[in-house]
C-alpha angles and dihedrals in degrees: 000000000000095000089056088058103055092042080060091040082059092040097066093027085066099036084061094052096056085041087061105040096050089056094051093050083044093044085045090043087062106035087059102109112222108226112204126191127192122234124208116222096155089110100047130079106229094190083067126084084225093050094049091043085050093046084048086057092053091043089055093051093047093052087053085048089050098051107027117200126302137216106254102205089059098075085193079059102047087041089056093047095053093046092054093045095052083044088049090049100040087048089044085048101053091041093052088048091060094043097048079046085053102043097056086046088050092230106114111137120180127048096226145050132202123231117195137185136165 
């Protein structure tokens, strides 16, 4: 008897854990703040090899912008930097694919895009 009411004891002692730490990622999950940075492409022709290799530099500064440095012997940190450079570069790629998409069509529109990461 008393053994089945300390494994319940456990039981609930470690429901409540995971309880607890799920609320805390998905609290953290919500407080991250998303930076964004717009980048110009008015001047490029982005029909052009030149003008998509110019608009790939940009992109490249932009995703340094996003995501800033980190410190590297904090592997949250370093966690955190990588995430948000995989989400900066995943956002920059599906945003050069529609303007290169728009371009060709001639039907690009504004003259800048806007690349994000947590």
């Amino acid at each position: 008897m008393k053994n089945s009411i300390l494994s319940k004891g456990l039981c609930a002692a470690a429901a409540i854990a995971v309880t607890v730490t799920g609320f805390a990622a998905s609290a953290s999950a919500q407080s991250r703040i998303t930076r964004t940075v717009e980048v110009s492409y008015a001047d490029l022709d982005l029909t052009s090899a030149d003008g998509q290799e110019t608009l790939d530099g940009r992109i490249k500064g932009a995703v340094r912008q996003v995501c800033g440095g980190y410190n590297s012997k904090s592997l949250r940190d370093m966690a955190d930097h990588k995430g948000c450079v995989q989400e900066a570069k995943m956002s920059a790629k599906r945003a050069k694919v529609q303007l290169i998409a728009r371009a060709e069509a001639g039907t690009l529109g504004t003259s800048t895009v806007v690349i994000g990461g947590n």
